[in-house]
DOVOKOL-825003 format. One record per residue: residue number from 1; residue in one letter; x, y, z of N, C-alpha, C, CB in turn. Coordinates in nm, 2 decimals. Atoms other than C-alpha are relative to their C-alpha. Glycine has a CB too. Layout:
BEGIN
rec num:NUM; residuo:A; nx:X; ny:Y; nz:Z; cax:X; cay:Y; caz:Z; cx:X; cy:Y; cz:Z; cbx:X; cby:Y; cbz:Z
...
END
This chain:
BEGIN
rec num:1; residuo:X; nx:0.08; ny:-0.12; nz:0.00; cax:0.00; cay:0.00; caz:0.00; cx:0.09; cy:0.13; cz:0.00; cbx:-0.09; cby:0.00; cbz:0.12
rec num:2; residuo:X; nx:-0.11; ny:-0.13; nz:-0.02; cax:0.28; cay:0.26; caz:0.08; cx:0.07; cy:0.01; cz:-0.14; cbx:0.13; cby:-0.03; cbz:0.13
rec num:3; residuo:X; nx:-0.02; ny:-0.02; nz:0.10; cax:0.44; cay:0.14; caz:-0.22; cx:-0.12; cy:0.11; cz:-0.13; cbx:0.03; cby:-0.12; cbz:-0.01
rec num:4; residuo:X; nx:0.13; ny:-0.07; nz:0.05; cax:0.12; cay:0.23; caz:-0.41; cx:0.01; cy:0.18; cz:0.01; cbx:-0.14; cby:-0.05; cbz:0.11
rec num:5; residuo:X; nx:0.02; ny:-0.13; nz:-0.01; cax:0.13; cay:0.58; caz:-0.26; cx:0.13; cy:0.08; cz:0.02; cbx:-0.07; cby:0.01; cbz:0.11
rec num:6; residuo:X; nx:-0.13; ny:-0.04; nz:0.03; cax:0.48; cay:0.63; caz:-0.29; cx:0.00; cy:0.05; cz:-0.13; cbx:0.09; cby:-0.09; cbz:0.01
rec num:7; residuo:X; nx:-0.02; ny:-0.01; nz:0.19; cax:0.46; cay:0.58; caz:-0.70; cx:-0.12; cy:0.10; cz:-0.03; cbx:-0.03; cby:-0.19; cbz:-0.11
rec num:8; residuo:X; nx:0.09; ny:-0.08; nz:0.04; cax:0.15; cay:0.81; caz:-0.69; cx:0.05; cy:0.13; cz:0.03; cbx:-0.12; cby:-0.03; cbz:0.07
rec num:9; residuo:X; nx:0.00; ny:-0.08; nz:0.01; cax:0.27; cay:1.05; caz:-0.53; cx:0.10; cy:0.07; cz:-0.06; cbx:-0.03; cby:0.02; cbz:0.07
rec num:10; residuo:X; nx:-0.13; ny:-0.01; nz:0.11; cax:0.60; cay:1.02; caz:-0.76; cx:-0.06; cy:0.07; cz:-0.14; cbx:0.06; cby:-0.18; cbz:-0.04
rec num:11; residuo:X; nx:0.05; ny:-0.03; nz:0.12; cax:0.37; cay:1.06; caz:-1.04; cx:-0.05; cy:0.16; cz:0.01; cbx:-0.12; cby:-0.09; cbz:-0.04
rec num:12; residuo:X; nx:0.06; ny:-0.14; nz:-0.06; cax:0.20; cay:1.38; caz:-0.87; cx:0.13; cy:0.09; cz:-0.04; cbx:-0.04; cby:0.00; cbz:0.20
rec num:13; residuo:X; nx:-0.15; ny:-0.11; nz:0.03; cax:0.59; cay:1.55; caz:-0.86; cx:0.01; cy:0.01; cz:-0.15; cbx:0.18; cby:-0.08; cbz:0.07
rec num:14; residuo:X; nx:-0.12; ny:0.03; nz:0.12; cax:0.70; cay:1.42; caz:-1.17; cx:-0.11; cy:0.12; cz:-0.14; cbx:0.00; cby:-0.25; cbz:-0.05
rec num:15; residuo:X; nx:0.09; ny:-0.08; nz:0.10; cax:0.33; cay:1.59; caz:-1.34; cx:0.00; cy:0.12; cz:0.05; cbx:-0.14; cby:-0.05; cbz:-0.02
rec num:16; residuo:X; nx:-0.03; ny:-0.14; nz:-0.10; cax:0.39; cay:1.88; caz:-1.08; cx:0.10; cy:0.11; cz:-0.08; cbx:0.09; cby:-0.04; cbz:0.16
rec num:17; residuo:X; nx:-0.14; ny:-0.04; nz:0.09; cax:0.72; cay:1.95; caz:-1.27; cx:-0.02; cy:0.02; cz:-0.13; cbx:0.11; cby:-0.10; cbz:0.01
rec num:18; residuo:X; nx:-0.05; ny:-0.01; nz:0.14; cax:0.67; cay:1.91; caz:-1.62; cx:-0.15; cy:0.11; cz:-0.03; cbx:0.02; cby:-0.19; cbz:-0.12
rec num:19; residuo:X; nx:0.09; ny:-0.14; nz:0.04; cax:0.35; cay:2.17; caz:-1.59; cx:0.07; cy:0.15; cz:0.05; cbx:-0.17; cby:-0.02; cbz:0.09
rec num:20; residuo:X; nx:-0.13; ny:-0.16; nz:-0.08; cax:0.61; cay:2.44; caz:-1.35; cx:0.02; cy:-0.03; cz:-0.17; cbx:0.20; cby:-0.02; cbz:0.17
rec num:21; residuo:X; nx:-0.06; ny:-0.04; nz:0.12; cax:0.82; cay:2.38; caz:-1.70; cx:-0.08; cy:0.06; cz:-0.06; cbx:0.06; cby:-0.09; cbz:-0.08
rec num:22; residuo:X; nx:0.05; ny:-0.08; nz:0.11; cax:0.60; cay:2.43; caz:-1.93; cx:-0.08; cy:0.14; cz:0.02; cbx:-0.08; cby:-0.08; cbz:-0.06
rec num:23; residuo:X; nx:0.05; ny:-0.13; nz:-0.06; cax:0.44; cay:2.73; caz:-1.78; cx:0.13; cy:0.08; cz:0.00; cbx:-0.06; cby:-0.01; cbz:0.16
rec num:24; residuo:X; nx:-0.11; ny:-0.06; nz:0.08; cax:0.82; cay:2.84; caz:-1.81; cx:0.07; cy:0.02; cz:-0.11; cbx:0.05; cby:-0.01; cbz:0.03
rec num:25; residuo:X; nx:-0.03; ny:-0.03; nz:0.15; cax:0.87; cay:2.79; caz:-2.13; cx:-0.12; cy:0.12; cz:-0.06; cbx:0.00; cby:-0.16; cbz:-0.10
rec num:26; residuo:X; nx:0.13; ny:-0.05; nz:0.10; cax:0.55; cay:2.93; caz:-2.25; cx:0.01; cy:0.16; cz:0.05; cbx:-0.20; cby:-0.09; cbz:0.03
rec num:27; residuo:X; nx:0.02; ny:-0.21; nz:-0.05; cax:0.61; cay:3.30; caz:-2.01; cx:0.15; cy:0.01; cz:-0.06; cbx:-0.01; cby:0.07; cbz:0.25
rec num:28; residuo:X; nx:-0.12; ny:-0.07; nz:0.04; cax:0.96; cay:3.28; caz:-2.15; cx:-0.01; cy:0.02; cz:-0.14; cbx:0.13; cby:-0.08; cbz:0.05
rec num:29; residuo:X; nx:0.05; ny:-0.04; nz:0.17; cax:0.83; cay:3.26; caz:-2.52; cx:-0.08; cy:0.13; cz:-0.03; cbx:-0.11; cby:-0.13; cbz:-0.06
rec num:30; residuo:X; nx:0.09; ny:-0.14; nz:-0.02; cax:0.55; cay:3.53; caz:-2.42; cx:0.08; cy:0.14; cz:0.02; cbx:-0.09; cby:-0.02; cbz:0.15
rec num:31; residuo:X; nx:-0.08; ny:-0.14; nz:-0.08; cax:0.83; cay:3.74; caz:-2.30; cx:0.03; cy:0.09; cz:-0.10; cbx:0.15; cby:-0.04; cbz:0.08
rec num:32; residuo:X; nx:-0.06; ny:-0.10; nz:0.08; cax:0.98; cay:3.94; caz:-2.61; cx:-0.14; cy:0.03; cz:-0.08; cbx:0.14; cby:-0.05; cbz:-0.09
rec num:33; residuo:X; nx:0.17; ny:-0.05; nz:0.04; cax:0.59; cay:3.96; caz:-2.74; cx:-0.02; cy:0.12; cz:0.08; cbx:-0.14; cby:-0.11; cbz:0.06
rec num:34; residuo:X; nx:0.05; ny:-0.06; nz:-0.11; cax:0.49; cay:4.10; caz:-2.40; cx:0.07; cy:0.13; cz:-0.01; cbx:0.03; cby:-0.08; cbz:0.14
rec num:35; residuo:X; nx:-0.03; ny:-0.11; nz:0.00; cax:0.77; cay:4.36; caz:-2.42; cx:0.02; cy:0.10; cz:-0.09; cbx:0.07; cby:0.00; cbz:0.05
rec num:36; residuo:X; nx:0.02; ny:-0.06; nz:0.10; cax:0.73; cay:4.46; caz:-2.73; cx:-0.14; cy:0.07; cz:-0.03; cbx:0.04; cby:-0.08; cbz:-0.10
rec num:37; residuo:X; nx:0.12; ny:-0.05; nz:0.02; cax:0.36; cay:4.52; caz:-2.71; cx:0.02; cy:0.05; cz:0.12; cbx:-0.11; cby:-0.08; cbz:-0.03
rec num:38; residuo:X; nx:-0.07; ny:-0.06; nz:-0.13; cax:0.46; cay:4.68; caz:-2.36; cx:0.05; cy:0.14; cz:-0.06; cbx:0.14; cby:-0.11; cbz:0.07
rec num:39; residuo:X; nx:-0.13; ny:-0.18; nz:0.04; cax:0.72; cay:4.96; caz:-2.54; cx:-0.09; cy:0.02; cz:-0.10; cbx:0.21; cby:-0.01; cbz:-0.08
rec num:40; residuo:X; nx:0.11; ny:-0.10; nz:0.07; cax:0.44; cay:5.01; caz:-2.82; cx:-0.15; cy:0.09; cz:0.03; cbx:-0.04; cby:-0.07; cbz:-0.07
rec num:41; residuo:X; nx:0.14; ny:-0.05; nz:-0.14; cax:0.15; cay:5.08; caz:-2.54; cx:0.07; cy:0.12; cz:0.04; cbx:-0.03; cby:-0.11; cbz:0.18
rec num:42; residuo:X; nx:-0.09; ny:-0.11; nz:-0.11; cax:0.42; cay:5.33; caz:-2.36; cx:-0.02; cy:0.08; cz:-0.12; cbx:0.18; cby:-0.03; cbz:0.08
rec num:43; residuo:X; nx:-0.01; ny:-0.11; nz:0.11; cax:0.50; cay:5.49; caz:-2.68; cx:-0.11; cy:0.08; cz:-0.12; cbx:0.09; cby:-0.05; cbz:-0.07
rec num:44; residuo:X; nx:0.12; ny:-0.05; nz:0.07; cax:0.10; cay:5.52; caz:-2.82; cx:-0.03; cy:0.09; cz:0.10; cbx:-0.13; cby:-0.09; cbz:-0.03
rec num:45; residuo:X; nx:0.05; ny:-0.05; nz:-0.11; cax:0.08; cay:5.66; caz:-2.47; cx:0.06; cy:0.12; cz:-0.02; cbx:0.03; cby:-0.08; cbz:0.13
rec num:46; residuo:X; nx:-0.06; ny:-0.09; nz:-0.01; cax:0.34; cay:5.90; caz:-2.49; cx:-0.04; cy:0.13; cz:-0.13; cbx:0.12; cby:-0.05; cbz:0.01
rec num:47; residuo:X; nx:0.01; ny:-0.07; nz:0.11; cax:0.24; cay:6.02; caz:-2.86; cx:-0.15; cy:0.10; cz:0.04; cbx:-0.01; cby:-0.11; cbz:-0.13
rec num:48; residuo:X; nx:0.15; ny:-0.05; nz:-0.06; cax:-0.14; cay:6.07; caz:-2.72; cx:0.04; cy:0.10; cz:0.10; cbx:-0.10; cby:-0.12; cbz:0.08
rec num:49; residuo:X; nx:0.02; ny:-0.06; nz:-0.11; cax:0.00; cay:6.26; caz:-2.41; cx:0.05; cy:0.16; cz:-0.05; cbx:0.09; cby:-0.09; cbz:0.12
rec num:50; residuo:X; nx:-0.08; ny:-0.13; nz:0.08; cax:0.24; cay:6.49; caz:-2.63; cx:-0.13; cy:0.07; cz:-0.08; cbx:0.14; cby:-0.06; cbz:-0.15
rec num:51; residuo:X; nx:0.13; ny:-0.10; nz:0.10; cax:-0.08; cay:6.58; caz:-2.86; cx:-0.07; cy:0.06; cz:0.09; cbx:-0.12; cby:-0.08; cbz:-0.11
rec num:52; residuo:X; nx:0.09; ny:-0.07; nz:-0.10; cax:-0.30; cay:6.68; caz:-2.58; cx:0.03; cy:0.06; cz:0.04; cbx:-0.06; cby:-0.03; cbz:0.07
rec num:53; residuo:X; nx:-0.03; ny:-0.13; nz:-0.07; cax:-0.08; cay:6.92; caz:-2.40; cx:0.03; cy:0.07; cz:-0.12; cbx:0.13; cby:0.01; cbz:0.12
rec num:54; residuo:X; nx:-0.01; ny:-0.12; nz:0.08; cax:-0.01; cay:7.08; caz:-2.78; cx:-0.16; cy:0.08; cz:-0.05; cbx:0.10; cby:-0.06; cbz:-0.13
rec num:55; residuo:X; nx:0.14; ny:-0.06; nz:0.00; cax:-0.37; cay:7.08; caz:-2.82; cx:-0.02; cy:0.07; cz:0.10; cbx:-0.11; cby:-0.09; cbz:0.00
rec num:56; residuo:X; nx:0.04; ny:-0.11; nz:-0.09; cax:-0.43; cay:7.25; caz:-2.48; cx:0.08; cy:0.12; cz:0.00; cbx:0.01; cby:-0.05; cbz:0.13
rec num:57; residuo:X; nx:-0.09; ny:-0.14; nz:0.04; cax:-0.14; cay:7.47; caz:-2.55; cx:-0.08; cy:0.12; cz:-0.12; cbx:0.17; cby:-0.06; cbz:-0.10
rec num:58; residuo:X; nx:0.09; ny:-0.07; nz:0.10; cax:-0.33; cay:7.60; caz:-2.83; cx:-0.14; cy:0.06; cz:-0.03; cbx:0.00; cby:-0.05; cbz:-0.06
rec num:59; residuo:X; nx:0.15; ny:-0.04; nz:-0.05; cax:-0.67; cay:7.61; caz:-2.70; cx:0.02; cy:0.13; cz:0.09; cbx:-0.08; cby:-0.14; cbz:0.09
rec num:60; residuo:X; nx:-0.02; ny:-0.07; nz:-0.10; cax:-0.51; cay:7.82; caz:-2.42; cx:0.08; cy:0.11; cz:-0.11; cbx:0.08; cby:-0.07; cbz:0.15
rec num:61; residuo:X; nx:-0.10; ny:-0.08; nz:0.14; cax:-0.33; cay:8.04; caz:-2.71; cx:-0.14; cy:0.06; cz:-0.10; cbx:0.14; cby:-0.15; cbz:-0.11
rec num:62; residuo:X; nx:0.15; ny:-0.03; nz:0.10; cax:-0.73; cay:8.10; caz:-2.91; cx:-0.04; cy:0.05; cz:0.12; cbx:-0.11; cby:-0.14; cbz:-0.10
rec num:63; residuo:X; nx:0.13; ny:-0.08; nz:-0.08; cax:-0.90; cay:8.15; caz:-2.55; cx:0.03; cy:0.17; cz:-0.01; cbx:-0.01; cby:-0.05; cbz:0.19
rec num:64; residuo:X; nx:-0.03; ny:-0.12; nz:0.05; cax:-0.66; cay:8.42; caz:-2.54; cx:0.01; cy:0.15; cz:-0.10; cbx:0.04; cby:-0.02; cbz:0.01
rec num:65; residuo:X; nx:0.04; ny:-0.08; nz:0.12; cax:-0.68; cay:8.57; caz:-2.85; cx:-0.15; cy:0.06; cz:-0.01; cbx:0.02; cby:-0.08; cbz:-0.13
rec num:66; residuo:X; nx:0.12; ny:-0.02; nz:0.01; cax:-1.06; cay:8.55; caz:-2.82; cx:-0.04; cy:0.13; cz:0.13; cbx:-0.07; cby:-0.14; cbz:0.00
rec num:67; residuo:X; nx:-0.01; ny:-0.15; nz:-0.13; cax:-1.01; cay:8.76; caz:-2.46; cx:0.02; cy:0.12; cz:-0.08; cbx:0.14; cby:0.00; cbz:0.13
rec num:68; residuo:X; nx:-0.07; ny:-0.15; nz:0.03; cax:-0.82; cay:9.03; caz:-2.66; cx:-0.09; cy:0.06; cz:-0.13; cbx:0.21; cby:-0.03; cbz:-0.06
rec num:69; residuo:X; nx:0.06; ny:-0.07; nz:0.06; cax:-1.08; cay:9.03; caz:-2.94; cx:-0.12; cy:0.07; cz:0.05; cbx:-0.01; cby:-0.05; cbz:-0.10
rec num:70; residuo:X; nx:0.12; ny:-0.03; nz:-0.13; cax:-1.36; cay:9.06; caz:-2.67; cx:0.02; cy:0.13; cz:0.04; cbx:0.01; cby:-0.11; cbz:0.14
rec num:71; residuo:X; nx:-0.04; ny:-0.16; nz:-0.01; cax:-1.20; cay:9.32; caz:-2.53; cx:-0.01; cy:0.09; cz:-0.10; cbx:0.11; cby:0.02; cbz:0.03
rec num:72; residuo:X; nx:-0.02; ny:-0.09; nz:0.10; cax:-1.12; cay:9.52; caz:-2.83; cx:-0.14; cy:0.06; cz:-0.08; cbx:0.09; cby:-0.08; cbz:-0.11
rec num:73; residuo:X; nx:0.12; ny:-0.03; nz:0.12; cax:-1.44; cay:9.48; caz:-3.00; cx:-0.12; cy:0.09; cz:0.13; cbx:-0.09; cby:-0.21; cbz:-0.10
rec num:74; residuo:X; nx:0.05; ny:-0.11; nz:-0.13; cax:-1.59; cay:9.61; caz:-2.62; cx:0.05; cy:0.14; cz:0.01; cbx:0.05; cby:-0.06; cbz:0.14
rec num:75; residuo:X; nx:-0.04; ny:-0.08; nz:0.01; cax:-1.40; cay:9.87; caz:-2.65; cx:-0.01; cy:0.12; cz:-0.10; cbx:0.08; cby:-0.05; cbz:0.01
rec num:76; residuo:X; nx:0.10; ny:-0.08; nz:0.15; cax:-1.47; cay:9.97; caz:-3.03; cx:-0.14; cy:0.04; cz:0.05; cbx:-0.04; cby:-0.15; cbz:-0.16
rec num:77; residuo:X; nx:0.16; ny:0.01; nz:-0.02; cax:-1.86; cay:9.95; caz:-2.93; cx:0.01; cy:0.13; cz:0.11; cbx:-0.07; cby:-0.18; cbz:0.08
rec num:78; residuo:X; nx:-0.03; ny:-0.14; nz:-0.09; cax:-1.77; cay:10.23; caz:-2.68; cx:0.02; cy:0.13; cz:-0.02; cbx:0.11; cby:-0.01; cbz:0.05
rec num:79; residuo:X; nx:-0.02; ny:-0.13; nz:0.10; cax:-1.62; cay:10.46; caz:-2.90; cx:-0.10; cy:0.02; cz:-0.04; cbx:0.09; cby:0.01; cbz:-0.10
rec num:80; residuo:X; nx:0.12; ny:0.02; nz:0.11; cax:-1.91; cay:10.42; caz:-3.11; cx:-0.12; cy:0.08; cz:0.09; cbx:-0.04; cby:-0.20; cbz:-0.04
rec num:81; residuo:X; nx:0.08; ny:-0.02; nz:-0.09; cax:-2.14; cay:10.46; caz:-2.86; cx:0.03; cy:0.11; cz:0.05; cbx:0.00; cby:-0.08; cbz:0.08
rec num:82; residuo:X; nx:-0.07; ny:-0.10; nz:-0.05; cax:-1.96; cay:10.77; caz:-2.72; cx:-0.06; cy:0.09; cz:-0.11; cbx:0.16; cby:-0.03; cbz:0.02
rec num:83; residuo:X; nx:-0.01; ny:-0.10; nz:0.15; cax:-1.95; cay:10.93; caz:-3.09; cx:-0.17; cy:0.02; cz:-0.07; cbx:0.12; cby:-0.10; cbz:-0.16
rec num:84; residuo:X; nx:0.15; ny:0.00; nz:0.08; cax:-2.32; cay:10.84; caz:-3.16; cx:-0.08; cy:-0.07; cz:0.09; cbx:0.00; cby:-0.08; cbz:-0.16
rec num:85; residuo:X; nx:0.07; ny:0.06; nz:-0.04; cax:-2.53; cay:10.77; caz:-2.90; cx:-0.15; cy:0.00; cz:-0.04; cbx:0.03; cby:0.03; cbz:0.09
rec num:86; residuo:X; nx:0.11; ny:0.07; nz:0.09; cax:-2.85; cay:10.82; caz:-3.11; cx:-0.03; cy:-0.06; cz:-0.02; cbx:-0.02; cby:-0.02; cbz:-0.07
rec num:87; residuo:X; nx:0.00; ny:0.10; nz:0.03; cax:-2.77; cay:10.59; caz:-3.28; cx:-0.05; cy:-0.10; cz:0.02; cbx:0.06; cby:-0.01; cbz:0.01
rec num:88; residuo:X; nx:0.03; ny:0.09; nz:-0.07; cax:-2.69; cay:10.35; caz:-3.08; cx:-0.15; cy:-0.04; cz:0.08; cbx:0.08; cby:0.01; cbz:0.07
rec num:89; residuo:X; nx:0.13; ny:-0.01; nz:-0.04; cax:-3.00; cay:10.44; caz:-2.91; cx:-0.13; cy:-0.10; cz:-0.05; cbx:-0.03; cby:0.13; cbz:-0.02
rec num:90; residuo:X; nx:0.13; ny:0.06; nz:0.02; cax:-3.21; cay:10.33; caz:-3.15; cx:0.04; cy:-0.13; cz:-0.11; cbx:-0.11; cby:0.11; cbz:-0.06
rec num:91; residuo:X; nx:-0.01; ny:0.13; nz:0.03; cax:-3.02; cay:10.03; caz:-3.32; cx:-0.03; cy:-0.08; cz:0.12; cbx:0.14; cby:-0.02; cbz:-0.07
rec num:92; residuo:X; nx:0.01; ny:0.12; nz:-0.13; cax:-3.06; cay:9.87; caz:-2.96; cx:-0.15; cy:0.00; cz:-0.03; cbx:0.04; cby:0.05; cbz:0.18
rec num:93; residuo:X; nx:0.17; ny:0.00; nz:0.02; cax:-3.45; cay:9.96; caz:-2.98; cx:-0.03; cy:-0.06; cz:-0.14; cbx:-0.08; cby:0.17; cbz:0.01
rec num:94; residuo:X; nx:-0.01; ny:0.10; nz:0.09; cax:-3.44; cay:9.78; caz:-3.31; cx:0.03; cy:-0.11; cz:0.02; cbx:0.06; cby:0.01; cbz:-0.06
rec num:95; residuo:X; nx:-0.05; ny:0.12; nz:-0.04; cax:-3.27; cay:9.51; caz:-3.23; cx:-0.14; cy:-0.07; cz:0.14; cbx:0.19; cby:0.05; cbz:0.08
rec num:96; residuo:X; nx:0.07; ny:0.02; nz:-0.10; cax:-3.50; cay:9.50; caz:-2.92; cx:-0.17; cy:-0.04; cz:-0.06; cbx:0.01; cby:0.13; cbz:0.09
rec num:97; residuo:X; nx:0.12; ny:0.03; nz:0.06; cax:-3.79; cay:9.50; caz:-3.10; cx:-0.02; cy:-0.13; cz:-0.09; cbx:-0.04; cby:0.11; cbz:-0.06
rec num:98; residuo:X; nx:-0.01; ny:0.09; nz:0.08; cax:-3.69; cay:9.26; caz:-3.39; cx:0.00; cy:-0.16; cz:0.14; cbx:0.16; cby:0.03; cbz:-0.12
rec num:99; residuo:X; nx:-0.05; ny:0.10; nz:-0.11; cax:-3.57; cay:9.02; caz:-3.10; cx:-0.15; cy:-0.07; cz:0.07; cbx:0.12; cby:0.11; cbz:0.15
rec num:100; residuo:X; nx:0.10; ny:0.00; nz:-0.07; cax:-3.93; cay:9.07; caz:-2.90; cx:-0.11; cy:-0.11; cz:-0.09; cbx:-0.05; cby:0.15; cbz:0.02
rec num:101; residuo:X; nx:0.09; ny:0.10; nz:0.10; cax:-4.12; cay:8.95; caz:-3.22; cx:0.01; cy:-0.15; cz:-0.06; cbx:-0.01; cby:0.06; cbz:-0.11
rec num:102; residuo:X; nx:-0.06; ny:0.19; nz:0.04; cax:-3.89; cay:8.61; caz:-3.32; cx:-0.03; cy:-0.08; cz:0.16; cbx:0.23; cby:-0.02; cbz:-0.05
rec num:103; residuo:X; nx:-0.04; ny:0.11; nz:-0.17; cax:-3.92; cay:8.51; caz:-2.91; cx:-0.17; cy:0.04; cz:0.02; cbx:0.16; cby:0.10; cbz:0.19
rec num:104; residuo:X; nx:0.13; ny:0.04; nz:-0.07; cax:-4.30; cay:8.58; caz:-2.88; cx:-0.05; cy:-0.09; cz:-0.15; cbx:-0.13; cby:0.17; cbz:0.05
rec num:105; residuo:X; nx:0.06; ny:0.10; nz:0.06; cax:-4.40; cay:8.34; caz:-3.20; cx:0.00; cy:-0.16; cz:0.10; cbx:0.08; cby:0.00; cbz:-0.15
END
């Protein structure tokens, strides 16, 4: 009986072992895959990371411009307003009125 459970559990090591191997062959075959699809992940990562701070660089580079034409064109409207308030007077009351009649249909 011991014998018996001797040669069994001989068999147990012996199938214990040749699955460890092959589980090391097969992560050591996986391996130059793994790090090659590894260093192409890093470097889609890095390309994506570079475009987004040049995109935000640039978004932050238009808000600005759009501040300075905001201002400017606030500023124009001033003069204007200053030089002709008539005018202005009654393009607003135009405007006010056209505006009143498209928002009450």
């Amino acid at each position: 009986m011991n014998q018996m459970k001797d040669n069994a559990r001989e068999t147990v090591d012996q199938v214990k072992s040749a699955a460890h191997d092959t589980i090391d062959k097969a992560a050591d075959a996986a391996r130059p895959t793994v790090e090659k699809l590894s260093g192409t992940a890093h470097m889609a990562v890095d390309k994506m990371s570079t475009a987004a701070s040049q995109a935000a660089t640039k978004m932050s580079e238009k808000a600005s411009q759009m501040k300075d034409l905001q201002d400017q064109v606030i500023a124009d409207t001033r003069v204007r307003v200053r030089e002709k308030p008539m005018t202005a007077l009654a393009i607003a009351a135009g405007a006010g009125y056209i505006l009143s009649r498209i928002l009450r249909r």
